[in-house]
C-alpha positions in Angstrom: 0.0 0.0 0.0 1.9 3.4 -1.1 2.0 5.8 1.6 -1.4 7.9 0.0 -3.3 5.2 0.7 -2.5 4.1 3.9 -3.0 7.9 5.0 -6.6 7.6 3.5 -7.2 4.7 5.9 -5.9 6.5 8.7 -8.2 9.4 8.4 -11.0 7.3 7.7 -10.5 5.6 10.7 -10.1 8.6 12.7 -13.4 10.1 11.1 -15.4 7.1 12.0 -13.8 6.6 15.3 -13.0 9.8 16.8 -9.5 8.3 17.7 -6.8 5.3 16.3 -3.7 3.3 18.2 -0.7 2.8 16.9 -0.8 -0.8 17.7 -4.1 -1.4 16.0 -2.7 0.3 12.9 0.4 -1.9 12.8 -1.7 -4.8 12.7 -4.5 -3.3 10.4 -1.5 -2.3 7.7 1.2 -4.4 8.2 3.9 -1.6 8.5 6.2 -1.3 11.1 5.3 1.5 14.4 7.9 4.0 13.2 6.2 4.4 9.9 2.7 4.6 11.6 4.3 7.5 13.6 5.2 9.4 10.7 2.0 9.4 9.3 0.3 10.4 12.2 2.8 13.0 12.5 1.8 14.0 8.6 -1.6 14.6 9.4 -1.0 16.3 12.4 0.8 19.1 10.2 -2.2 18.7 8.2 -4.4 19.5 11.4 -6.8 16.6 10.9 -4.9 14.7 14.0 -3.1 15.5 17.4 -1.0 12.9 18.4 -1.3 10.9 22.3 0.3 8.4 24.1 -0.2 5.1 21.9 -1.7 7.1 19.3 -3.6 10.2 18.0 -7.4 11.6 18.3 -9.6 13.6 15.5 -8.7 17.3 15.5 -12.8 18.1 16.5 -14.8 20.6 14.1 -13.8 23.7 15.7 -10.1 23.0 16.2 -9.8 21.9 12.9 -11.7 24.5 11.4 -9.8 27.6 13.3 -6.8 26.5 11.2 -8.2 27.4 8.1 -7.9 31.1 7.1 -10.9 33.4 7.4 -13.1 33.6 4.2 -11.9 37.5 3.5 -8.7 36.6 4.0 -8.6 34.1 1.7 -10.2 36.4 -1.1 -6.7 38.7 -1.0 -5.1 34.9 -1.4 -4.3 34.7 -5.4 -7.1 37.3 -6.0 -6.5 37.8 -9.7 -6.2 33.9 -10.2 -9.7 33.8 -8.8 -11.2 36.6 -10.4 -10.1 35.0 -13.6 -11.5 31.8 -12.6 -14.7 33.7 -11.4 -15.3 35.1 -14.9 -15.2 32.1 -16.7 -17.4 30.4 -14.5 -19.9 32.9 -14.3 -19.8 32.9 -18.4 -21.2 29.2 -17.9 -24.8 30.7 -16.3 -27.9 31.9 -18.5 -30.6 34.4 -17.6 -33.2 32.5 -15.8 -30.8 30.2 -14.0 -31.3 28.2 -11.2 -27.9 28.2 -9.5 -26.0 26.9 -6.5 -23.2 28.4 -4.5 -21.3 27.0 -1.9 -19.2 29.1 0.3 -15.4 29.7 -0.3 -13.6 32.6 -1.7 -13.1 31.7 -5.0 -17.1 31.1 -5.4 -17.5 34.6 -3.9 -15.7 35.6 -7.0 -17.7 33.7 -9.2 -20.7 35.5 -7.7 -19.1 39.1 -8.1 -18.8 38.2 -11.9 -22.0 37.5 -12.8 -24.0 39.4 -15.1 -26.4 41.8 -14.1 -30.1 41.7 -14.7 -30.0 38.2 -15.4 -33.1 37.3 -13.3 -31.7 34.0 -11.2 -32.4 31.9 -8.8 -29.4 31.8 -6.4 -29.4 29.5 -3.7 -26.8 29.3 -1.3 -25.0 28.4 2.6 -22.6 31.8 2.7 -23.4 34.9 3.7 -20.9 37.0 1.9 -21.6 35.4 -1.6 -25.7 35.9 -0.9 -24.8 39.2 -0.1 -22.3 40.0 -3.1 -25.3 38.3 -5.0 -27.8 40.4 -3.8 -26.5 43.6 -5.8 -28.4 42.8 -8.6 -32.1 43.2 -7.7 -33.4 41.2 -10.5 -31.8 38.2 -8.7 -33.7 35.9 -5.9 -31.7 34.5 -3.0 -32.2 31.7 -0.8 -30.3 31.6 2.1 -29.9 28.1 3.6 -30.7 28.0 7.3 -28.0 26.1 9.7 -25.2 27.2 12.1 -22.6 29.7 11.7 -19.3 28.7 10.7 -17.5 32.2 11.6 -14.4 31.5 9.6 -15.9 30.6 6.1 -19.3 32.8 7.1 -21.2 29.7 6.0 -24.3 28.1 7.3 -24.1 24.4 7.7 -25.8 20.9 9.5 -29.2 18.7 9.2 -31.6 22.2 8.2 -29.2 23.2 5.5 -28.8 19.9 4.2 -32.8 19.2 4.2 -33.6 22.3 2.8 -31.2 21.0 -0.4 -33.3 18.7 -1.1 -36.3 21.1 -2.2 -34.1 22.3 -4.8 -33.2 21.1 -8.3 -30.5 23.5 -10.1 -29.0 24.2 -13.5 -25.8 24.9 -11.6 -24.2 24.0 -8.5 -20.4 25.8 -7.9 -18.2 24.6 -5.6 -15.0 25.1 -3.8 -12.2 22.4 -2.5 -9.7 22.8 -0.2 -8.1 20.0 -2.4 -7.4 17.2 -5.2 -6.7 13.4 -4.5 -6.5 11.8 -8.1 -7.7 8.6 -6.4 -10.8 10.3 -4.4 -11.6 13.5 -6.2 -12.3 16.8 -4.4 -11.8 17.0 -0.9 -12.5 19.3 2.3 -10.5 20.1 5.6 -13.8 20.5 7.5 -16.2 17.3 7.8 -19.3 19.6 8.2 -18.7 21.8 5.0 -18.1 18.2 3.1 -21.4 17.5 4.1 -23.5 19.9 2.7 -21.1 19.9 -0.5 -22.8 16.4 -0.9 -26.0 17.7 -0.6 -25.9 20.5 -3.3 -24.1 17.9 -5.6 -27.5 15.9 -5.1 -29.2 19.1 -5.9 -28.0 20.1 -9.3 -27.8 18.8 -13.4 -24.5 20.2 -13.4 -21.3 20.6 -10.9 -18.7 22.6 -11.6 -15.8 22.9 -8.7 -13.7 26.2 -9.2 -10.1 26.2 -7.6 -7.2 28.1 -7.7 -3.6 26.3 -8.6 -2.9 25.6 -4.7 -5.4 23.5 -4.4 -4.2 20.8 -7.1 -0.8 20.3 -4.3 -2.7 18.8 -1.5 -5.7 17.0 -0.2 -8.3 18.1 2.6 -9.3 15.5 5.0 -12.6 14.2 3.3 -14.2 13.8 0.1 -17.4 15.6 -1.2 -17.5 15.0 -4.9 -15.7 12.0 -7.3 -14.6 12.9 -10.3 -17.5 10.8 -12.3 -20.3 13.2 -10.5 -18.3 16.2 -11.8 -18.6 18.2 -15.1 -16.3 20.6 -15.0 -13.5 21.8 -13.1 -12.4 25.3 -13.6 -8.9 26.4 -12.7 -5.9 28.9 -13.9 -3.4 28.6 -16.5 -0.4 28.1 -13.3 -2.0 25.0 -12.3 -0.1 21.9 -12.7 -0.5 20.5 -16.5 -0.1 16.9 -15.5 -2.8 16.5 -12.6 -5.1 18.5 -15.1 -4.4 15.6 -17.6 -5.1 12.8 -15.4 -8.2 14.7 -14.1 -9.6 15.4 -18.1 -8.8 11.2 -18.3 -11.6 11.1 -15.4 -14.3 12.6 -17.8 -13.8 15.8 -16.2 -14.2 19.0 -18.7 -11.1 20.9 -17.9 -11.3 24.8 -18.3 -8.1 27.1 -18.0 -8.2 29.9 -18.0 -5.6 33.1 -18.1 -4.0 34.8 -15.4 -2.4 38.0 -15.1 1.4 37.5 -15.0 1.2 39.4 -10.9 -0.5 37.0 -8.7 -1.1 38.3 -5.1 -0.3 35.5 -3.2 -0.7 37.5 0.0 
């Protein structure tokens, strides 16, 4: 089992369980206790574990989530890469629209690009994106009801998630905190991963918008496999090869171009 793999396991286990043991890992993967330590020291740096004696526990919701940077400050994070990425997605969306936003920055961007008096139907779990939305008053906007995750400004959990399900739309965006060639698009927070499933179940088509960065690392779940996506929008600076092996997954690939200054904040 390559080291990728075995990781996978480990934070599948650690999902389910709350917590793993060295020992039981050993056993369960037939490596040796030094090279169980190193991967629970990996994902430790990764914020999905903390290591004990004997073992490691789940880095819990809010732990986990205070690691990832607030949603405005991600916005200043490759902001002409996104705005690049958030015209060419918004291109995709025709007047009448029912569309689908989940929170993130680079969906925020999407949402500030999209063309005015266009009459849609926008549905969506963040606050700033509804709000960025809401400038054209020929739009509609749902706001999905659930707690308040401060750092993305999202709304997530069961009401979000049922609400969903009264929706069918011509669009659903999404964001990743990153790409596993083997599972598709990820998330570093279990309860944003949730109700990324839901609004995948909620549209005809899924697009997943993402800067470069996010094709040089995984999160710690996935929401999405590359046979329930249609298109994946990214920049011309993302890495050629992975955007191969993704198009060879019957994903649509669109690139688009960047200004040669990229704030990288």
């Amino acid at each position: 089992m390559i080291v990728a793999e075995r990781r996978k396991v480990i934070k599948e286990l650690l999902i389910k369980n709350k917590s793993v043991k060295v020992s039981d890992l050993v056993d369960l993967l037939h490596v040796s206790e030094e090279t169980i330590r190193r991967d629970l020291t990996q994902l430790g740096k990764e914020g999905i574990a903390e290591k004990n004696y004997g073992g490691a526990i789940l880095i819990e919701e809010d732990q986990n989530h205070s690691l990832i940077p607030p949603v405005n400050k991600r916005k200043l994070q490759y902001s002409r890469e996104k705005d690049s990425i958030g015209k060419a997605a918004a291109q995709l969306i025709k007047e009448g629209q029912i569309v689908i936003f989940d929170a993130g920055s680079t969906n925020w961007y999407v949402g500030k690009n999209l063309p005015d008096n266009s009459n849609l139907t926008i549905i969506t779990n963040a606050m700033d994106v509804a709000e960025e939305c809401s400038k054209d008053e020929t739009a509609s906007i749902y706001l999905l009801g659930g707690k308040l995750r401060r750092n993305s400004m999202s709304l997530v959990g069961p009401q979000a998630e049922i609400e969903l399900k009264n929706y069918n739309a011509d669009y659903v965006f999404l964001g990743t905190s990153g790409i596993s060639l083997r599972h598709g698009f990820t998330s570093s927070d279990l309860y944003e991963a949730e109700i990324k499933r839901a609004m995948v179940s909620s549209g005809q088509k899924i697009v997943v918008v993402a800067d470069h960065s996010k094709l040089l690392k995984a999160g710690l779940t996935s929401f999405c496999n590359f046979d329930e996506t249609d298109i994946f929008i990214t920049s011309e600076l993302a890495d050629k090869e992975i955007l191969k092996e993704i198009e060879k997954r019957g994903v649509e690939v669109l690139v688009v171009p960047v200004s040669d200054e990229i704030n990288e904040f």
